[in-house]
PyMOL commands that place a pseudoatom at each C-alpha (Angstrom):
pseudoatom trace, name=CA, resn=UNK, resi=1, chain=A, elem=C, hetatm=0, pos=[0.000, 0.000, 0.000]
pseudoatom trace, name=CA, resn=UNK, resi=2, chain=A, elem=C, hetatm=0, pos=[2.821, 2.537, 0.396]
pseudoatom trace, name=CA, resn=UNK, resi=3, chain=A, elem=C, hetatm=0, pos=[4.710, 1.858, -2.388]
pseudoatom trace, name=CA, resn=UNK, resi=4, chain=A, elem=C, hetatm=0, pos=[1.800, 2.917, -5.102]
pseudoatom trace, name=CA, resn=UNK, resi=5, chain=A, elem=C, hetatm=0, pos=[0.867, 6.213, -3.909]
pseudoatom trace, name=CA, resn=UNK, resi=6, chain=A, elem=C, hetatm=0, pos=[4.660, 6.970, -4.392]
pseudoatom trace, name=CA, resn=UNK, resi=7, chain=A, elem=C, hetatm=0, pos=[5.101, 5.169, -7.524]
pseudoatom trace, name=CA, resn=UNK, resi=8, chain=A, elem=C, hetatm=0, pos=[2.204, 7.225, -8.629]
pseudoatom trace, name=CA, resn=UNK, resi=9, chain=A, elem=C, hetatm=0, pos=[3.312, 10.702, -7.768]
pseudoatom trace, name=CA, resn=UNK, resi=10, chain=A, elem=C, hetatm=0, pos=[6.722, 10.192, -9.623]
pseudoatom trace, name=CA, resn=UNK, resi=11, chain=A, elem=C, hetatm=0, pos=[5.532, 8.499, -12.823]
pseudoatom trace, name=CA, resn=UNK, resi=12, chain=A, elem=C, hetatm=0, pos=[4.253, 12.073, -14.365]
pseudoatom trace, name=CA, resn=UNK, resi=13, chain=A, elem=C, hetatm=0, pos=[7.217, 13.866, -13.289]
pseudoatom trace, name=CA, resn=UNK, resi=14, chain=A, elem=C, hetatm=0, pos=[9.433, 11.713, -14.924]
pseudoatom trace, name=CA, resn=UNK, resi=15, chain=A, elem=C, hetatm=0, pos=[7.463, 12.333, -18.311]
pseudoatom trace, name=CA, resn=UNK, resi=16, chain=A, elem=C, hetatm=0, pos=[6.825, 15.644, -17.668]
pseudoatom trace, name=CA, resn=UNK, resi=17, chain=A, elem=C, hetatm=0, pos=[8.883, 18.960, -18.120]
pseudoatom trace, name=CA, resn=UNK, resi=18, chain=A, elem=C, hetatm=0, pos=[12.285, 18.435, -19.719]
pseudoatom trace, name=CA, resn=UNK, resi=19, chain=A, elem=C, hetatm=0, pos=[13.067, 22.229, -18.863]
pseudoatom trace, name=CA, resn=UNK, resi=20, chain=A, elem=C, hetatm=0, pos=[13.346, 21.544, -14.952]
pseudoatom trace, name=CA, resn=UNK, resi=21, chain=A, elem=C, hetatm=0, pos=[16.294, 18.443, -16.097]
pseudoatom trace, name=CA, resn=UNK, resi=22, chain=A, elem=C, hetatm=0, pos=[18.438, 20.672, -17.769]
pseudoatom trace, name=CA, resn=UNK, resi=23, chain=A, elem=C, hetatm=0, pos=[18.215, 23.354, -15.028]
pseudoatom trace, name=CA, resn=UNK, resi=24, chain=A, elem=C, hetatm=0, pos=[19.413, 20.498, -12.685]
pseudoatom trace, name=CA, resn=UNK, resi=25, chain=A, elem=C, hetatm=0, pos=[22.304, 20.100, -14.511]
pseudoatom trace, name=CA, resn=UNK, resi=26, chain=A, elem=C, hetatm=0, pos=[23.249, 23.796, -15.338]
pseudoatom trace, name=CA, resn=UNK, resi=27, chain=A, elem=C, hetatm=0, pos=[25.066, 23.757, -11.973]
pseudoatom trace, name=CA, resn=UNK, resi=28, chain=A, elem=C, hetatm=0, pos=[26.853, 20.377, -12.512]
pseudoatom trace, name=CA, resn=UNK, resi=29, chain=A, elem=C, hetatm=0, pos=[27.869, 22.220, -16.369]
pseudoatom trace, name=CA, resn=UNK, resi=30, chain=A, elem=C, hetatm=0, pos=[29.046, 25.625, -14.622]
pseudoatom trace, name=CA, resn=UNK, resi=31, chain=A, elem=C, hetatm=0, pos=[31.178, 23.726, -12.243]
pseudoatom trace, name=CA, resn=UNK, resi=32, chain=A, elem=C, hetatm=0, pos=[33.479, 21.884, -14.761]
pseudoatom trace, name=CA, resn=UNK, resi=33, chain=A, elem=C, hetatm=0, pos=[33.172, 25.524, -16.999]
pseudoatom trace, name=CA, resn=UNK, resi=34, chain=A, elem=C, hetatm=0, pos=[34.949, 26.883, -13.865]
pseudoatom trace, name=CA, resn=UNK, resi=35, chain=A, elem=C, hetatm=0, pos=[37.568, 24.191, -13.372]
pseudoatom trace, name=CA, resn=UNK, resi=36, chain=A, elem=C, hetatm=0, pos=[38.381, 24.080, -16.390]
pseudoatom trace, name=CA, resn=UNK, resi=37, chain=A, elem=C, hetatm=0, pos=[39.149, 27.713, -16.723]
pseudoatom trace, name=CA, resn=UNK, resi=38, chain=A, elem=C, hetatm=0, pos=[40.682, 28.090, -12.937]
pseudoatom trace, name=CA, resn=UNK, resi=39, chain=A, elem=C, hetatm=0, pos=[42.753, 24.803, -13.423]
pseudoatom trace, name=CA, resn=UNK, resi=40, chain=A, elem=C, hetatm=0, pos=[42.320, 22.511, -15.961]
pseudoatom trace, name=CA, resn=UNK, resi=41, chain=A, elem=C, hetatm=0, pos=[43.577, 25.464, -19.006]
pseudoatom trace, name=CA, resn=UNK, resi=42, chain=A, elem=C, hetatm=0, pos=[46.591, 27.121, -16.884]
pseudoatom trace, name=CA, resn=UNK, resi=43, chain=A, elem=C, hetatm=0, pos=[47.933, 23.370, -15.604]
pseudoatom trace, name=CA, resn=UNK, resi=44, chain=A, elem=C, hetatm=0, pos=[48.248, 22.467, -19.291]
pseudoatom trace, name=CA, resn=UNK, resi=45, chain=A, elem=C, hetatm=0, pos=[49.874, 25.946, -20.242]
pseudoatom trace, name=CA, resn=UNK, resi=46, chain=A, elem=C, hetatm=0, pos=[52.598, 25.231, -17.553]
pseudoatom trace, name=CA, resn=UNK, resi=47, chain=A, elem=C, hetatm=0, pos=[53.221, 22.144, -18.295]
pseudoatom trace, name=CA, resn=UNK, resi=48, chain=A, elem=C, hetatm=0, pos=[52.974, 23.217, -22.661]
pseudoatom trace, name=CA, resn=UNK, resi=49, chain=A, elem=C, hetatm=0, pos=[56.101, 25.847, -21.195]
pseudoatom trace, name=CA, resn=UNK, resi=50, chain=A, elem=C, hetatm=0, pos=[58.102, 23.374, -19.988]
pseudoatom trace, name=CA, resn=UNK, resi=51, chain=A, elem=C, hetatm=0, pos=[58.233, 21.129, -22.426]
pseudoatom trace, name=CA, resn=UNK, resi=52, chain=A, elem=C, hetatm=0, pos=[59.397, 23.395, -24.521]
pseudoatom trace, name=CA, resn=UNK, resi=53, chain=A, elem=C, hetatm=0, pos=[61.839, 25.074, -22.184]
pseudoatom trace, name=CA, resn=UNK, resi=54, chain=A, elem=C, hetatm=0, pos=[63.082, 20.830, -22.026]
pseudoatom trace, name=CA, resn=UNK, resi=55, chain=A, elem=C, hetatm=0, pos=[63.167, 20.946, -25.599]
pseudoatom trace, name=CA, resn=UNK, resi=56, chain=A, elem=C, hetatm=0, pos=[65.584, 23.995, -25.717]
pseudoatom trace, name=CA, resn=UNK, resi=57, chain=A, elem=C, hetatm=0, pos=[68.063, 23.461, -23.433]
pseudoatom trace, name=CA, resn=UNK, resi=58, chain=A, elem=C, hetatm=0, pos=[71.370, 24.059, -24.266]
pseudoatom trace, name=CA, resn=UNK, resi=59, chain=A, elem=C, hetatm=0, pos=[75.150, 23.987, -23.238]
pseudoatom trace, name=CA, resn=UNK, resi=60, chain=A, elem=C, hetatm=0, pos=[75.688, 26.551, -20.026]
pseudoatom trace, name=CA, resn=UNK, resi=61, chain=A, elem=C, hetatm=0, pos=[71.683, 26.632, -18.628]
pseudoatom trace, name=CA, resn=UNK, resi=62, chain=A, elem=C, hetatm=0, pos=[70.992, 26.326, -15.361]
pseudoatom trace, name=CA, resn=UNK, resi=63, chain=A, elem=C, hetatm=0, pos=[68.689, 23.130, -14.659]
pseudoatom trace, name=CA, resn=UNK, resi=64, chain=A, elem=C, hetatm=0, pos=[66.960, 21.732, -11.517]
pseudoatom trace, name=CA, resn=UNK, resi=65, chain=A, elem=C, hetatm=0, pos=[65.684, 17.917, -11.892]
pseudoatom trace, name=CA, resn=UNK, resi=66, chain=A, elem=C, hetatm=0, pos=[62.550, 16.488, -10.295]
pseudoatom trace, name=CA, resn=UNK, resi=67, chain=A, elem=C, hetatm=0, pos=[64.872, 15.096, -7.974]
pseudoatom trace, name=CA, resn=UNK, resi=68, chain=A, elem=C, hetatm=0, pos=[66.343, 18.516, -6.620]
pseudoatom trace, name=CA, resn=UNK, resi=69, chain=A, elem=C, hetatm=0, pos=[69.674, 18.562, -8.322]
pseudoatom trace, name=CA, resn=UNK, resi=70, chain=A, elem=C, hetatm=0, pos=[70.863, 22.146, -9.382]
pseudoatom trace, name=CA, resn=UNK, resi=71, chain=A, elem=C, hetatm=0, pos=[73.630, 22.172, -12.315]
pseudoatom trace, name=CA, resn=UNK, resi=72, chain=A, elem=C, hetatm=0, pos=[75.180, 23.851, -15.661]
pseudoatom trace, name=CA, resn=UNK, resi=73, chain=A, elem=C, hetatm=0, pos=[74.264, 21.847, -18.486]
pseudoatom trace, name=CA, resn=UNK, resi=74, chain=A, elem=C, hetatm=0, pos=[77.525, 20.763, -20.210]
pseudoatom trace, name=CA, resn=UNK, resi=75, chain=A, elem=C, hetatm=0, pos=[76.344, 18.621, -23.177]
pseudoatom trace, name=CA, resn=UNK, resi=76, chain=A, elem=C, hetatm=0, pos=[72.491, 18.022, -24.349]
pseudoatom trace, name=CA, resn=UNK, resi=77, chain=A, elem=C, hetatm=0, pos=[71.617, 14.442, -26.482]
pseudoatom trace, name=CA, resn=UNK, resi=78, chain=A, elem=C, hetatm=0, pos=[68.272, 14.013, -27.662]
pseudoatom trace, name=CA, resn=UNK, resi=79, chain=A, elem=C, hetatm=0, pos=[67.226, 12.309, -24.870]
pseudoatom trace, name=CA, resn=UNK, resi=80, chain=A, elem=C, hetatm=0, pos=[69.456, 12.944, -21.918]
pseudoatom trace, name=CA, resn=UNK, resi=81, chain=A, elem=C, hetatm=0, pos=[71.350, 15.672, -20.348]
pseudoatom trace, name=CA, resn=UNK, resi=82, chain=A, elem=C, hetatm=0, pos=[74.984, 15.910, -18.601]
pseudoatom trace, name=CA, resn=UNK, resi=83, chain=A, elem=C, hetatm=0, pos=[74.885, 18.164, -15.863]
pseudoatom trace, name=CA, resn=UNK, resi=84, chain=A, elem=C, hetatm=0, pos=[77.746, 19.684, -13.467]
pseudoatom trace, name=CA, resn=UNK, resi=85, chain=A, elem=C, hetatm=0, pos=[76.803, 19.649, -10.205]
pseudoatom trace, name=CA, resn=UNK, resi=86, chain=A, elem=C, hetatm=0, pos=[80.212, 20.349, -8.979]
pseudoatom trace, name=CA, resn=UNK, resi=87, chain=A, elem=C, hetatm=0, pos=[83.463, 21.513, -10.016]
pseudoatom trace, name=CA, resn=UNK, resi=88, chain=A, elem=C, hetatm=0, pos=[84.309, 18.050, -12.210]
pseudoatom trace, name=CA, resn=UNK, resi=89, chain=A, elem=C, hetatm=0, pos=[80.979, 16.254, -11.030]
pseudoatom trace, name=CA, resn=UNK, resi=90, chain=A, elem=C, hetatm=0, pos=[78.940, 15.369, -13.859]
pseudoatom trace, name=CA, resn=UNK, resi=91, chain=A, elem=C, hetatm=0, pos=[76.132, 13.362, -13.936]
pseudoatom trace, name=CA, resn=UNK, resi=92, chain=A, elem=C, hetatm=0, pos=[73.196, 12.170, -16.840]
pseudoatom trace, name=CA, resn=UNK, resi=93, chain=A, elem=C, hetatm=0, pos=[70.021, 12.911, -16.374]
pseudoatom trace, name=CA, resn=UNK, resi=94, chain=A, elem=C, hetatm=0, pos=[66.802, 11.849, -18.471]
pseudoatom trace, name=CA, resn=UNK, resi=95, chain=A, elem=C, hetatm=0, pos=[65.634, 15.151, -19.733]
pseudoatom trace, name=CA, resn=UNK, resi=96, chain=A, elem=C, hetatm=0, pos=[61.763, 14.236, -19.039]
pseudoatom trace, name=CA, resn=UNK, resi=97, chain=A, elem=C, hetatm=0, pos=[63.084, 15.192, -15.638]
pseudoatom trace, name=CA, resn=UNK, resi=98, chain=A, elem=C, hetatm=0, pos=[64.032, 17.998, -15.700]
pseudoatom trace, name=CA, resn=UNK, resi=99, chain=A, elem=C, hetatm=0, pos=[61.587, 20.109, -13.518]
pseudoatom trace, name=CA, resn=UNK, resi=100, chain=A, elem=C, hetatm=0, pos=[62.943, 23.892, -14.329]
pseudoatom trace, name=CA, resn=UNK, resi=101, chain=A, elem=C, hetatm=0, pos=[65.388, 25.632, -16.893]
pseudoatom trace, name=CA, resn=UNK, resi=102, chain=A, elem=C, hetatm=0, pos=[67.127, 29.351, -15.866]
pseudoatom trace, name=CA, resn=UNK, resi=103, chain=A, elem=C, hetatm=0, pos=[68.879, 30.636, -18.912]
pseudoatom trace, name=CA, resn=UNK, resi=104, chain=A, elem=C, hetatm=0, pos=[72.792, 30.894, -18.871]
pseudoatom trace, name=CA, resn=UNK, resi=105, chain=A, elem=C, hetatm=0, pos=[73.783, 33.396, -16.969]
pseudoatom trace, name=CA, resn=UNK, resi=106, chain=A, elem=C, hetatm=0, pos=[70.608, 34.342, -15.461]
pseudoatom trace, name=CA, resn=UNK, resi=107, chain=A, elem=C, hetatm=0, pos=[72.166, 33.785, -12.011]
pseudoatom trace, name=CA, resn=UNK, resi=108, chain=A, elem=C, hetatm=0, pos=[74.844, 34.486, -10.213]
pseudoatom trace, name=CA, resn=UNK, resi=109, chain=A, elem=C, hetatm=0, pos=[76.338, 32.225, -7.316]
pseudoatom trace, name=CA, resn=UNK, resi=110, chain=A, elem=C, hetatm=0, pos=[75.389, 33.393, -3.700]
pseudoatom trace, name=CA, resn=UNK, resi=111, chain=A, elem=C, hetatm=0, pos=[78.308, 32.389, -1.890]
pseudoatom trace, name=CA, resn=UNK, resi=112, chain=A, elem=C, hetatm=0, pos=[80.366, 34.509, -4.780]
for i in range(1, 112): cmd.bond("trace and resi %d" % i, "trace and resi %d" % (i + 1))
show_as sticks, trace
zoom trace
């Protein structure tokens, strides 16, 4: 006895106004509109930049990996990078992990 009176009051809305669906999902719409404006479209521009900052390094640039490792960039493969971390320390790195890029002589040494 319950279940019909409830059944009944919902059949004719769900054949009813189509109007009143799409204004429940106008806010659902306006939410991804705003992510993907506020996050979604600068995260790919960042990440667009430094790809192509990977791209163009070159011998002398100042890199930082994803693991934290400052250096120069001494010589640049398609693939991998030989950085100076030291005074005659050099080490390869994968370029895909390279995290920043500071053009040569951008800056100087603070303990100099």
């Amino acid at each position: 006895m319950f279940a019909s009176p409830a059944f009944a009051q919902t059949a004719g809305a769900a054949n009813g106004d189509a109007t009143a669906q799409i204004i429940g999902l106008a806010p659902l719409f306006l939410v991804f509109v705003a992510f993907y404006f506020l996050m979604i479209r600068p995260q790919q521009k960042r990440m667009k930049a430094l790809q192509n900052a990977v791209n163009a390094v070159k011998k002398g640039d100042e890199v930082t990996t994803a693991g934290g490792i400052i250096g120069k960039v001494t010589k640049v493969d398609d693939r991998v990078a030989e950085i100076e971390i030291a005074q005659g320390v050099r080490v390869r790195v994968v370029k895909a992990t390279i995290a920043a890029v500071a053009p040569s002589g951008a800056t100087k040494p603070a303990n100099d």
